[in-house]
DSSP file (Angstrom, degrees, kcal/mol; ACC not computed):
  #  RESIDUE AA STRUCTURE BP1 BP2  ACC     N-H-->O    O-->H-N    N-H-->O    O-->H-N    TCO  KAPPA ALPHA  PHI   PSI    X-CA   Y-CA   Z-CA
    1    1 A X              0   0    0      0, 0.0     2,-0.7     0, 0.0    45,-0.1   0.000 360.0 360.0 360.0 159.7    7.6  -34.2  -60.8
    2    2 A X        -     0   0    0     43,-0.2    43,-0.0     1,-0.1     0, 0.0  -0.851 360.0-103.2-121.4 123.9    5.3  -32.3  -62.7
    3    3 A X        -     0   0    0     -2,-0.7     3,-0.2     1,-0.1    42,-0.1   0.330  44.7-110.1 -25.5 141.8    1.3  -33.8  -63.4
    4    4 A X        -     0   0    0     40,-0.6     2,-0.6     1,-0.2    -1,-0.1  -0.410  58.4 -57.6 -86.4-168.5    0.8  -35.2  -66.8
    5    5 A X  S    S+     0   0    0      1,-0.1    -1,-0.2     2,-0.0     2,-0.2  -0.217  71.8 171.1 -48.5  94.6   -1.2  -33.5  -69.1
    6    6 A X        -     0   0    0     -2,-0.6     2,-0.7    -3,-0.2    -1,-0.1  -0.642  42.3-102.0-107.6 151.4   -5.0  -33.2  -67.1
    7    7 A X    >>  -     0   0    0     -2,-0.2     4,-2.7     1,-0.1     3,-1.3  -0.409  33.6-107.3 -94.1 163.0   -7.5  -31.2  -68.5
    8    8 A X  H 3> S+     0   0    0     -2,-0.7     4,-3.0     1,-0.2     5,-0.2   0.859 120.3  52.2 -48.5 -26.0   -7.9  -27.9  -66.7
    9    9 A X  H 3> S+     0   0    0      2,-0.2     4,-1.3     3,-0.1    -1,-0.2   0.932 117.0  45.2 -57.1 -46.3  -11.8  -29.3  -64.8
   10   10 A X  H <> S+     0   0    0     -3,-1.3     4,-3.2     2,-0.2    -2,-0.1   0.885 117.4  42.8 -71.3 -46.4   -9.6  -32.3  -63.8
   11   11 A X  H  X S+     0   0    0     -4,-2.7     4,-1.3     1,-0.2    -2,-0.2   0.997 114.5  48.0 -57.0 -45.1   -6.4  -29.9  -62.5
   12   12 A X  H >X S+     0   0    0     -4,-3.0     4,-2.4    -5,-0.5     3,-0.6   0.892 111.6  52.4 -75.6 -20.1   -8.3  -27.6  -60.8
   13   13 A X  H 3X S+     0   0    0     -4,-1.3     4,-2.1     1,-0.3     5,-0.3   1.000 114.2  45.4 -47.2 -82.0  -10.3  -30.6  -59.0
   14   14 A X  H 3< S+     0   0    0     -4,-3.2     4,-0.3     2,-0.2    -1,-0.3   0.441 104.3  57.4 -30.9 -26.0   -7.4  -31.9  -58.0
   15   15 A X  H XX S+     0   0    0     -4,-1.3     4,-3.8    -3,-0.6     3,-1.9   0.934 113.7  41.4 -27.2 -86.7   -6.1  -29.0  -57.0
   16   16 A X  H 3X S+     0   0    0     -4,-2.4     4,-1.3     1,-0.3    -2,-0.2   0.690 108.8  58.8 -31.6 -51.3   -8.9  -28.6  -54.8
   17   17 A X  H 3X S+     0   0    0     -4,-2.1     4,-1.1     1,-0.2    -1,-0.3   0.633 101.2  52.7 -83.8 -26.4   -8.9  -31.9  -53.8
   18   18 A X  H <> S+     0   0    0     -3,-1.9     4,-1.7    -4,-0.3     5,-0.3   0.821 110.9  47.6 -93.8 -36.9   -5.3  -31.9  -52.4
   19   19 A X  H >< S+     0   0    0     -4,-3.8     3,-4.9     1,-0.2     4,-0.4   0.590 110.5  56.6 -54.3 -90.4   -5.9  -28.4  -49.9
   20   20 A X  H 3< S+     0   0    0     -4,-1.3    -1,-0.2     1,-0.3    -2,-0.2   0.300 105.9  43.9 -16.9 -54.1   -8.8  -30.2  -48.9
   21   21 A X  H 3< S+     0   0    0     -4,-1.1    -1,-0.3     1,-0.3     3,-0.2   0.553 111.7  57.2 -82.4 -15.9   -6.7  -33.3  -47.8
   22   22 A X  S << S+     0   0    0     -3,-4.9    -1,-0.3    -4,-1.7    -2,-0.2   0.873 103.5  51.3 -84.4 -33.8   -4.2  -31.0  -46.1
   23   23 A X  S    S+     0   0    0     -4,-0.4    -1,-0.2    -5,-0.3    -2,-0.2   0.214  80.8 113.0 -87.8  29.0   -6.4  -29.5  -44.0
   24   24 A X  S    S-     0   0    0     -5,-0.3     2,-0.5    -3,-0.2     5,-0.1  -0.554  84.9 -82.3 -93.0 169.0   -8.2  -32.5  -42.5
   25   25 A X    >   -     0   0    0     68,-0.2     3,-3.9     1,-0.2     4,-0.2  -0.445  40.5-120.1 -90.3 119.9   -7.7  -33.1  -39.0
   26   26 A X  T 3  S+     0   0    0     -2,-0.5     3,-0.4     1,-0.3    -1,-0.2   0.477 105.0  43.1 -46.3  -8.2   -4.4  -35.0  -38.4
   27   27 A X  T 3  S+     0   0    0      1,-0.2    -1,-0.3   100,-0.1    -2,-0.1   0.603  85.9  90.9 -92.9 -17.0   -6.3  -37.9  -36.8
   28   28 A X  S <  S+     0   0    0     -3,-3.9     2,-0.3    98,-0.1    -1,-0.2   0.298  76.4  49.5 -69.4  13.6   -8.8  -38.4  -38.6
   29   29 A X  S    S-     0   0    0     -3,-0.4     2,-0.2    -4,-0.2     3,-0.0  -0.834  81.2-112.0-114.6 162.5   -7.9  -40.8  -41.1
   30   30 A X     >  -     0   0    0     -2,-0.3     4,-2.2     1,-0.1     5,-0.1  -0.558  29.3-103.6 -79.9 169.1   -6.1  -44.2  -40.4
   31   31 A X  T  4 S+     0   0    0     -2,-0.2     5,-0.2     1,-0.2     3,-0.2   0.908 121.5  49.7 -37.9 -60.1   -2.7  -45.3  -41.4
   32   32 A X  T >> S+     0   0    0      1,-0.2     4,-3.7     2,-0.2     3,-2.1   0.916 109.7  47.0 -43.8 -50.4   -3.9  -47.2  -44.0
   33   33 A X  H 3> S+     0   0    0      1,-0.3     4,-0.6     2,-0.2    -1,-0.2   0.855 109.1  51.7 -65.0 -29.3   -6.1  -44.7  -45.5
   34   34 A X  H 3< S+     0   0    0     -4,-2.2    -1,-0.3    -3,-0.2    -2,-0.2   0.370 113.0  58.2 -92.7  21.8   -3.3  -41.7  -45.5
   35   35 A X  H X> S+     0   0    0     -3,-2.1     4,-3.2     3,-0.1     3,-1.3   0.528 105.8  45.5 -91.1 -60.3   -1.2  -44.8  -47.3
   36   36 A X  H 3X S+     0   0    0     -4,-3.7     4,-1.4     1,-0.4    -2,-0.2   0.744 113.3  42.7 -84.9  -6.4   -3.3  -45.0  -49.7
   37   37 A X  H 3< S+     0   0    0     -4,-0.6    -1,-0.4     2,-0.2    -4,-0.0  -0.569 114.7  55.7-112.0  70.1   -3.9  -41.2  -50.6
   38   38 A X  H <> S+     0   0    0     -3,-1.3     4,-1.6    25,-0.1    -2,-0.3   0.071 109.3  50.4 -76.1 -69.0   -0.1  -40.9  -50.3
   39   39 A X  H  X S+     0   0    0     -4,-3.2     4,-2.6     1,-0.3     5,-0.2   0.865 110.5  42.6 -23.3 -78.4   -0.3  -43.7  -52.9
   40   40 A X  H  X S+     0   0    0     -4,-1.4     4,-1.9    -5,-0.3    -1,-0.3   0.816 113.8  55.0 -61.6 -21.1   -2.6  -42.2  -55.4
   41   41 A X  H  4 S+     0   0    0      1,-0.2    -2,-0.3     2,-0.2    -1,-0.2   0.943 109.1  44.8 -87.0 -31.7   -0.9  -38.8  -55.1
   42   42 A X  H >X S+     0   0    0     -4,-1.6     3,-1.1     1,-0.2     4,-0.9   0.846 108.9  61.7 -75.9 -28.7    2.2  -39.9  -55.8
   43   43 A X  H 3< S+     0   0    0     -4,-2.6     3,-0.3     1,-0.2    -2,-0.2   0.916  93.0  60.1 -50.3 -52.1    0.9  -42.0  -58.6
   44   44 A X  T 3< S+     0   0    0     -4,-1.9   -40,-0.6    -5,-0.2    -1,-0.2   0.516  97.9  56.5 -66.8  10.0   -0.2  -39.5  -60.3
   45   45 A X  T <4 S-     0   0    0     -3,-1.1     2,-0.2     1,-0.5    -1,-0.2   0.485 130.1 -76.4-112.4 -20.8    3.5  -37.8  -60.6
   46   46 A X  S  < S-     0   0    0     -4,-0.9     2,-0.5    -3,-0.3    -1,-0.5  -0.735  71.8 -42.8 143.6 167.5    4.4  -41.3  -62.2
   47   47 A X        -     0   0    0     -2,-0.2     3,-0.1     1,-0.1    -4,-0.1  -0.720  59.0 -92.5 -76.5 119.3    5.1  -44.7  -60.7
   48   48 A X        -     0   0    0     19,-0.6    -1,-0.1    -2,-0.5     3,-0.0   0.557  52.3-104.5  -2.9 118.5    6.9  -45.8  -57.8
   49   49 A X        -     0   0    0      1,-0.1    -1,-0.1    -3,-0.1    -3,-0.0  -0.418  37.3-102.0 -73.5 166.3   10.4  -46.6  -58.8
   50   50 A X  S    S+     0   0    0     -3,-0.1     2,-0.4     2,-0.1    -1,-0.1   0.866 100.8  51.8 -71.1 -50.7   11.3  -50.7  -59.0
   51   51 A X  S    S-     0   0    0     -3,-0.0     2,-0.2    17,-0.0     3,-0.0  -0.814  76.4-142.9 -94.4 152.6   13.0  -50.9  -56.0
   52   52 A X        -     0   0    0     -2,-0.4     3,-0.1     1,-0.1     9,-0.1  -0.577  27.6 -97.8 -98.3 164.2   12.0  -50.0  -52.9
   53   53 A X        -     0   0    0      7,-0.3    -1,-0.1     1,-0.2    11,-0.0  -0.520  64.4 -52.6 -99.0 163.8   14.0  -48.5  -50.1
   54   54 A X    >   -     0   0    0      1,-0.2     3,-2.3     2,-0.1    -1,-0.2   0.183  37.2-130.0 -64.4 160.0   15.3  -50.5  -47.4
   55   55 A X  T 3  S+     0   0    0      1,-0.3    -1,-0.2    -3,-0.1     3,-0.1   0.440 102.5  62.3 -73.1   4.6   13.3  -52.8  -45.1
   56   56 A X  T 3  S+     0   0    0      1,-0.2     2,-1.3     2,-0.1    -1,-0.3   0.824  90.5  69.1-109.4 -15.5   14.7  -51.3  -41.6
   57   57 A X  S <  S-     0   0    0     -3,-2.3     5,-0.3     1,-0.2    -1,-0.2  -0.671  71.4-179.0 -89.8 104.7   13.1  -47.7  -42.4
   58   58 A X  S >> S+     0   0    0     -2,-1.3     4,-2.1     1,-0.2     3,-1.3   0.897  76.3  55.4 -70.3 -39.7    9.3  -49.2  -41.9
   59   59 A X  H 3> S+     0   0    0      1,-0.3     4,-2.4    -3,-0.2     2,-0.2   0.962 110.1  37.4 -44.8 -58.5    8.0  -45.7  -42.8
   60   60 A X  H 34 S+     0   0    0      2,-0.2    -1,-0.3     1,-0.2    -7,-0.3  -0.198 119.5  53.3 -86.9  46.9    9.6  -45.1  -46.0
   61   61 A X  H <> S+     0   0    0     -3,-1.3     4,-3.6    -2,-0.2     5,-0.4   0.192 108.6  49.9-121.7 -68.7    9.0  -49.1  -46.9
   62   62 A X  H  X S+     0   0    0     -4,-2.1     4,-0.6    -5,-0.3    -2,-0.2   0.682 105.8  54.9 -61.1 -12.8    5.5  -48.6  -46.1
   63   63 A X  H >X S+     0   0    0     -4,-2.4     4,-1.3    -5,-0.3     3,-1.2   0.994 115.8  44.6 -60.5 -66.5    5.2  -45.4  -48.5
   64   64 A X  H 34 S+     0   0    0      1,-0.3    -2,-0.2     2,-0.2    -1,-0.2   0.630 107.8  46.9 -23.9 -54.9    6.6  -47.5  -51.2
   65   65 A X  H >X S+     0   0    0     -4,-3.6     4,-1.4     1,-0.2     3,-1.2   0.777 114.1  52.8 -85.1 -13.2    4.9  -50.6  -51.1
   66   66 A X  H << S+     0   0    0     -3,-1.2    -2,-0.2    -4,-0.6    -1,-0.2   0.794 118.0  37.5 -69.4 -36.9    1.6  -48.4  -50.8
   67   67 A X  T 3< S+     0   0    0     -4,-1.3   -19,-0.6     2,-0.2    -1,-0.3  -0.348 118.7  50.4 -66.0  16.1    2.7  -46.4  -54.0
   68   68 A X  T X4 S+     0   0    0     -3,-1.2     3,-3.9    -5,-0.2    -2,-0.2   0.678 103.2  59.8-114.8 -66.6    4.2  -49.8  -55.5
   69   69 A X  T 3< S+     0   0    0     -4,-1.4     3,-0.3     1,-0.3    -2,-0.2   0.489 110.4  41.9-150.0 -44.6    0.7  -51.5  -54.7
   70   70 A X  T >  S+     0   0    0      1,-0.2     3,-4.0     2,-0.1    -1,-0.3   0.581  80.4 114.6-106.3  -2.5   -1.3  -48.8  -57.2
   71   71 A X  T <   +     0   0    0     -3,-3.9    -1,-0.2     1,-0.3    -2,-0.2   0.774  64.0  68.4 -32.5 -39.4    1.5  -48.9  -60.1
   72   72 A X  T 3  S+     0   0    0     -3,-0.3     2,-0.7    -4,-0.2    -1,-0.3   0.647  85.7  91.5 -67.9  -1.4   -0.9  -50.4  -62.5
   73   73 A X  S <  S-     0   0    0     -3,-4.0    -3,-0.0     1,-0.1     5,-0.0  -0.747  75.1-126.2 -87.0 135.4   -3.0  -47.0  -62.5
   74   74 A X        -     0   0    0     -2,-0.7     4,-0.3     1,-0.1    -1,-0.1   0.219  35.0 -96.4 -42.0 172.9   -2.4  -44.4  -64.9
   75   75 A X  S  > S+     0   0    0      2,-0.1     4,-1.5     3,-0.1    -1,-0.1   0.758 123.1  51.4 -81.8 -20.6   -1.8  -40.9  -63.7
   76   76 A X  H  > S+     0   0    0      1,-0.2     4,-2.7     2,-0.2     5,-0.1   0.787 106.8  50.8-104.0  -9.1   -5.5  -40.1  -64.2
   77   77 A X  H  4 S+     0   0    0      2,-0.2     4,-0.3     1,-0.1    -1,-0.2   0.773 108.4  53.5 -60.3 -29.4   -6.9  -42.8  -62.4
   78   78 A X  H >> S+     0   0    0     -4,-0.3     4,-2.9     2,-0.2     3,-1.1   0.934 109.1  46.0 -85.0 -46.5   -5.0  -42.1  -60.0
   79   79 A X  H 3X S+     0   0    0     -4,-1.5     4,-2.0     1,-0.3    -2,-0.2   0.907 111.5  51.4 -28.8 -63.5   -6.1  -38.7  -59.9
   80   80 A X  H 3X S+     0   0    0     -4,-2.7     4,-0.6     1,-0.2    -1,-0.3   0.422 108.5  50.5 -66.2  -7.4   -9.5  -39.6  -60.1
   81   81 A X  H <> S+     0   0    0     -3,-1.1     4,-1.6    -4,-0.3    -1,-0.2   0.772 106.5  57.1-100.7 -46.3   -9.4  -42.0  -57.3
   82   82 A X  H >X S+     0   0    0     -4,-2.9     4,-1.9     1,-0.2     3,-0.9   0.975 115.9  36.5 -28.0 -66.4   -7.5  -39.2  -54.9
   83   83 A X  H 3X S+     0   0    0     -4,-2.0     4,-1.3     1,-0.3    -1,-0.2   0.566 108.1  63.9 -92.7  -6.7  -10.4  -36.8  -55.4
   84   84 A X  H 3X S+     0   0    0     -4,-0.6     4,-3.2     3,-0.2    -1,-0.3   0.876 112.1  35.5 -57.1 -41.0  -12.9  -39.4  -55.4
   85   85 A X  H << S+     0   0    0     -4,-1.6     4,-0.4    -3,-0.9    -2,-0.2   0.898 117.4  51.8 -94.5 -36.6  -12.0  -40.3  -51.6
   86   86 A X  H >< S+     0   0    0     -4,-1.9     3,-1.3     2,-0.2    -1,-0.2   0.935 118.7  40.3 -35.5 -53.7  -11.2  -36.6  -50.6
   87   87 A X  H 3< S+     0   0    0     -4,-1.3    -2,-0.2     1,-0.2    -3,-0.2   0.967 109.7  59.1 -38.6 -75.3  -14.8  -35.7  -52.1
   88   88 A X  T 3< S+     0   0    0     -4,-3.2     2,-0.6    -5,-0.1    -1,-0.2   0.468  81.2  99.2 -52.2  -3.9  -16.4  -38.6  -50.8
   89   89 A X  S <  S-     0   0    0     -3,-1.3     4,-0.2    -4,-0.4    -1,-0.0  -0.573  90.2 -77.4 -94.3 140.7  -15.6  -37.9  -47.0
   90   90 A X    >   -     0   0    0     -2,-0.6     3,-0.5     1,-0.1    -1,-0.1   0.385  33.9-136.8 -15.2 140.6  -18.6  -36.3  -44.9
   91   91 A X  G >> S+     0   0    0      1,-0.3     3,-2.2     2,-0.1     4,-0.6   0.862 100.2  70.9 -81.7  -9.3  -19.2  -32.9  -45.4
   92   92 A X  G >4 S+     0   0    0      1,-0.3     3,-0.5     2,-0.2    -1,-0.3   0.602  87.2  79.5 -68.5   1.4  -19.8  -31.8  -41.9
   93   93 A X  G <4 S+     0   0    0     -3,-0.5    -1,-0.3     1,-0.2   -68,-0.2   0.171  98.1  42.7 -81.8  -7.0  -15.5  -32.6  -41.7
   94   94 A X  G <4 S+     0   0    0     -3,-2.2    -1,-0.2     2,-0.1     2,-0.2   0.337 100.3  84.5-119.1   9.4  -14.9  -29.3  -43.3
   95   95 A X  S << S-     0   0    0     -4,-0.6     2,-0.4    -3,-0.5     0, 0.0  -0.600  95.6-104.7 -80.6 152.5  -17.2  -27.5  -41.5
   96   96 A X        -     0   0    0     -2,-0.2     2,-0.4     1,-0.0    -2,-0.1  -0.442  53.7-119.8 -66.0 132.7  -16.3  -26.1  -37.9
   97   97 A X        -     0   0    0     -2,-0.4    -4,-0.0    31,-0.1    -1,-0.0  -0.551  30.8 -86.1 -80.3 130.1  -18.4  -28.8  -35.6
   98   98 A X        -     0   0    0     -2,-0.4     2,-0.4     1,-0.1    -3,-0.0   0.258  33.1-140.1 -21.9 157.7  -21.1  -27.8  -33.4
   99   99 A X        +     0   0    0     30,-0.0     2,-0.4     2,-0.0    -1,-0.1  -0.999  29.8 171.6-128.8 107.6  -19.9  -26.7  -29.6
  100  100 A X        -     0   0    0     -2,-0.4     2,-0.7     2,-0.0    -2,-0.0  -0.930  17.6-157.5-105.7 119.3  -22.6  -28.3  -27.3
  101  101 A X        -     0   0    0     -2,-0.4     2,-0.2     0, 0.0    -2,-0.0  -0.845   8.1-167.1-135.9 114.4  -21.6  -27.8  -24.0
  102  102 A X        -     0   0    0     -2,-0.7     2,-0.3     1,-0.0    -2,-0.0  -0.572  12.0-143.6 -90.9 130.9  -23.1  -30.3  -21.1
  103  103 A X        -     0   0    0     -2,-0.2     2,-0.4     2,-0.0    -1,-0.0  -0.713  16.2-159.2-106.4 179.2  -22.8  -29.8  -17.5
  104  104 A X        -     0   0    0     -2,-0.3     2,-0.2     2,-0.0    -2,-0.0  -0.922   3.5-160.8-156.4 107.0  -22.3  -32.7  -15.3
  105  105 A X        +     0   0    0     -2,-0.4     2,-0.3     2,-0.0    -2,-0.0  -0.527  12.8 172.1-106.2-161.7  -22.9  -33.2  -11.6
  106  106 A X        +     0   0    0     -2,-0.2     3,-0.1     3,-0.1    -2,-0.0  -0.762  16.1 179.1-172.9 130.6  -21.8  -35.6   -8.8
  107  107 A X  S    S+     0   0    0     -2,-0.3    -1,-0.1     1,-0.1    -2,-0.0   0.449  83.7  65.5 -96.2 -15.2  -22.4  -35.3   -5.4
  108  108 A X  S    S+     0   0    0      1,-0.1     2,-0.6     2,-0.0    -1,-0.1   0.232  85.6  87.1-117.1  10.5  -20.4  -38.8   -4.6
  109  109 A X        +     0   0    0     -3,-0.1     2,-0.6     2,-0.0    -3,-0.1  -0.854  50.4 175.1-128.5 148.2  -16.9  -37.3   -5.8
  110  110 A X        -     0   0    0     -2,-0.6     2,-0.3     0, 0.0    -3,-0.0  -0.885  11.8-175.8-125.1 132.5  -14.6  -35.5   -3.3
  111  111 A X        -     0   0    0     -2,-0.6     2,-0.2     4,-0.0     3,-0.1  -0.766  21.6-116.7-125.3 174.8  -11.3  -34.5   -4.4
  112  112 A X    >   -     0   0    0     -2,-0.3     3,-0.8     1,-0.1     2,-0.0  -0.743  48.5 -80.6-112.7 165.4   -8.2  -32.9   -3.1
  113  113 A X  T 3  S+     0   0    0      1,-0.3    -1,-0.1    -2,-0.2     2,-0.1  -0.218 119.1   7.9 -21.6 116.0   -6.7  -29.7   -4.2
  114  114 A X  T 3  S+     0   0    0      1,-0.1    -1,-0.3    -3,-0.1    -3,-0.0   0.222  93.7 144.5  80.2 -35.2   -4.8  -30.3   -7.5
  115  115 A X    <   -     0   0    0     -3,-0.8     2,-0.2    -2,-0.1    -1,-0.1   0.052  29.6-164.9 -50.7 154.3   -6.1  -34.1   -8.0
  116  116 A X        +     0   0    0      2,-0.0     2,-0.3    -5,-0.0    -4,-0.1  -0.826  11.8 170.7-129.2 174.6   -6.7  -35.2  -11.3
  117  117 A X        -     0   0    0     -2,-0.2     2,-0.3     2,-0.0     0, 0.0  -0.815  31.3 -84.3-171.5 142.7   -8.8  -38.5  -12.3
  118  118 A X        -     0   0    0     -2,-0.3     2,-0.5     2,-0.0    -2,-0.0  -0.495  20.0-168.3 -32.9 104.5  -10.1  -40.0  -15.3
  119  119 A X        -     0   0    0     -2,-0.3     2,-0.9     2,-0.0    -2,-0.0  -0.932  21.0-141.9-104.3 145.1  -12.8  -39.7  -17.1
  120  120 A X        -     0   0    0     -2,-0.5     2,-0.5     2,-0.0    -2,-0.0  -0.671  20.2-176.1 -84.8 111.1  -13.3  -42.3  -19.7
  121  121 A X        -     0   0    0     -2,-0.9     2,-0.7     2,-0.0    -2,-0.0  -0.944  11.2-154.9-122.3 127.7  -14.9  -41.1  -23.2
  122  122 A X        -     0   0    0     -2,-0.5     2,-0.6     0, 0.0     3,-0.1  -0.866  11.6-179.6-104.6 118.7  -15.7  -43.4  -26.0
  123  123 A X        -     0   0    0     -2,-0.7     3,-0.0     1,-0.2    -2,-0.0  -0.882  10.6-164.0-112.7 107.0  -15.7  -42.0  -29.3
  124  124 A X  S    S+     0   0    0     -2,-0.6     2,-0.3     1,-0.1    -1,-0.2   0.982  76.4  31.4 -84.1 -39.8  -16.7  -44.8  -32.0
  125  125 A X  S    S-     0   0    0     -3,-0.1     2,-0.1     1,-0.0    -1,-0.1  -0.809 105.3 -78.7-129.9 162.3  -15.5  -42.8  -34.9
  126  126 A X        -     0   0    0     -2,-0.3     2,-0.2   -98,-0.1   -98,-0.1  -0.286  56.5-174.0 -60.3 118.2  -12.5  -40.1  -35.6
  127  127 A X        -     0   0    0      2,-0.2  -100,-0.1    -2,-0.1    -1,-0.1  -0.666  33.5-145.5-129.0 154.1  -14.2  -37.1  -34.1
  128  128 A X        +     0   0    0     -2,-0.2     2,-0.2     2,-0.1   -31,-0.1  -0.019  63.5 129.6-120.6  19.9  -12.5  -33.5  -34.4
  129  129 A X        -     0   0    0    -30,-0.0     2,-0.2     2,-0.0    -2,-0.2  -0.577  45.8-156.9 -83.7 137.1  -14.1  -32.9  -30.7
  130  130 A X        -     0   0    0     -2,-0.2     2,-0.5     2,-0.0    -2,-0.1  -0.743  10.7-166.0-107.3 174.0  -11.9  -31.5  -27.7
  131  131 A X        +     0   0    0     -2,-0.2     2,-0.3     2,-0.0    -2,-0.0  -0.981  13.2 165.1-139.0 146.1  -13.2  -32.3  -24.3
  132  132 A X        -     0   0    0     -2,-0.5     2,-0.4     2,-0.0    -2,-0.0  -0.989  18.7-145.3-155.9 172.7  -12.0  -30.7  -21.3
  133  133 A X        -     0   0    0     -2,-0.3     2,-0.3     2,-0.0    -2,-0.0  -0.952   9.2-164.0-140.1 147.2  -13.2  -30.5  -18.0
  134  134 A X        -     0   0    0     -2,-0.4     2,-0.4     0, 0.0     8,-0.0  -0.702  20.3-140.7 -96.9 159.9  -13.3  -28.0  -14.9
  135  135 A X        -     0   0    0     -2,-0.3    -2,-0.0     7,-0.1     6,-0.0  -0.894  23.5-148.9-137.0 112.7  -14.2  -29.2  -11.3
  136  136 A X        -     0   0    0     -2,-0.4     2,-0.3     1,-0.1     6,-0.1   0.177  15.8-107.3 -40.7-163.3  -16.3  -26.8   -9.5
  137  137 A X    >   -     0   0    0      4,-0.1     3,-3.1     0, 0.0    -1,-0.1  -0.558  41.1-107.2  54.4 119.3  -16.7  -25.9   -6.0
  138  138 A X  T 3  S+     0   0    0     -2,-0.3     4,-0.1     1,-0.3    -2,-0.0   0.502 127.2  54.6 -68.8   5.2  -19.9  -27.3   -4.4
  139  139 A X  T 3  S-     0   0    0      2,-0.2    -1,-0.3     0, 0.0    -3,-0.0   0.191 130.9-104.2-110.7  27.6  -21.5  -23.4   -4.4
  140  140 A X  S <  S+     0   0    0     -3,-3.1     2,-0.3     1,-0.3    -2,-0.2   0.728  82.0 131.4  53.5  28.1  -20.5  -23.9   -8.4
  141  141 A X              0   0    0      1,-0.1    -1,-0.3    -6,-0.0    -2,-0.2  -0.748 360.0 360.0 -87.4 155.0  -17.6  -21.9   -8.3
  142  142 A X              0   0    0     -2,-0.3    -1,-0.1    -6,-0.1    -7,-0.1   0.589 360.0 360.0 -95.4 360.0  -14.1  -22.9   -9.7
């Protein structure tokens, strides 16, 4: 479907605002939150048709009722609402993120050829950080 009439500051925003939203990093949003700019973008093409599709595909249910849920917005509310929450999200998130790179010893772990083990890392928020890890050799070769 094709956007209703915007004025050209508004298209090209939008525009903008939807690469933006393509390149973010697939984990960083929740379910809810890529619902709800699924929601608004589809709003903005028109409103959600009256029925919804059936209850045993949960996916395509939950698009629906998430795009049913914003029906009362116009197409440029919805618009405006899109690029409000694309804008609004930190900028360092479209920037590459700093590489700091920590080294770590331990004298108290012995391992075999080929073992693996766990390290536990706690990440409080959706982080676009990769971690891996070598294990050295005690003269700090691998």
């Amino acid at each position: 479907m094709p956007l209703p009439a915007l004025d050209p500051v508004a298209l090209a925003r939008y525009k903008r605002a939807s690469e933006d939203a393509r390149s973010l990093p697939p984990n960083l949003l929740t379910n809810s939150q890529r619902l709800k700019l699924y929601a608004l973008f589809k709003q903005a093409e028109g409103p959600a048709p009256e029925s919804g599709p059936s209850r045993f595909d949960a996916v395509a249910r939950a698009k629906w009722e998430a795009w049913n849920d914003v029906r009362s917005l116009s197409a440029e509310q919805a618009v405006e609402s899109y690029c409000s929450i694309i804008e609004g999200l930190p900028p360092e998130l479209a920037a590459e993120p700093e590489v700091e790179a920590q080294r770590w010893a331990a004298t108290a772990l012995s391992l075999a050829p080929g073992a693996t083990f766990e390290v536990p890392i706690f990440v409080p928020e959706p982080s676009r950080c990769r971690y891996s890890f070598t294990v050295a050799a005690a003269d700090g070769l691998s």
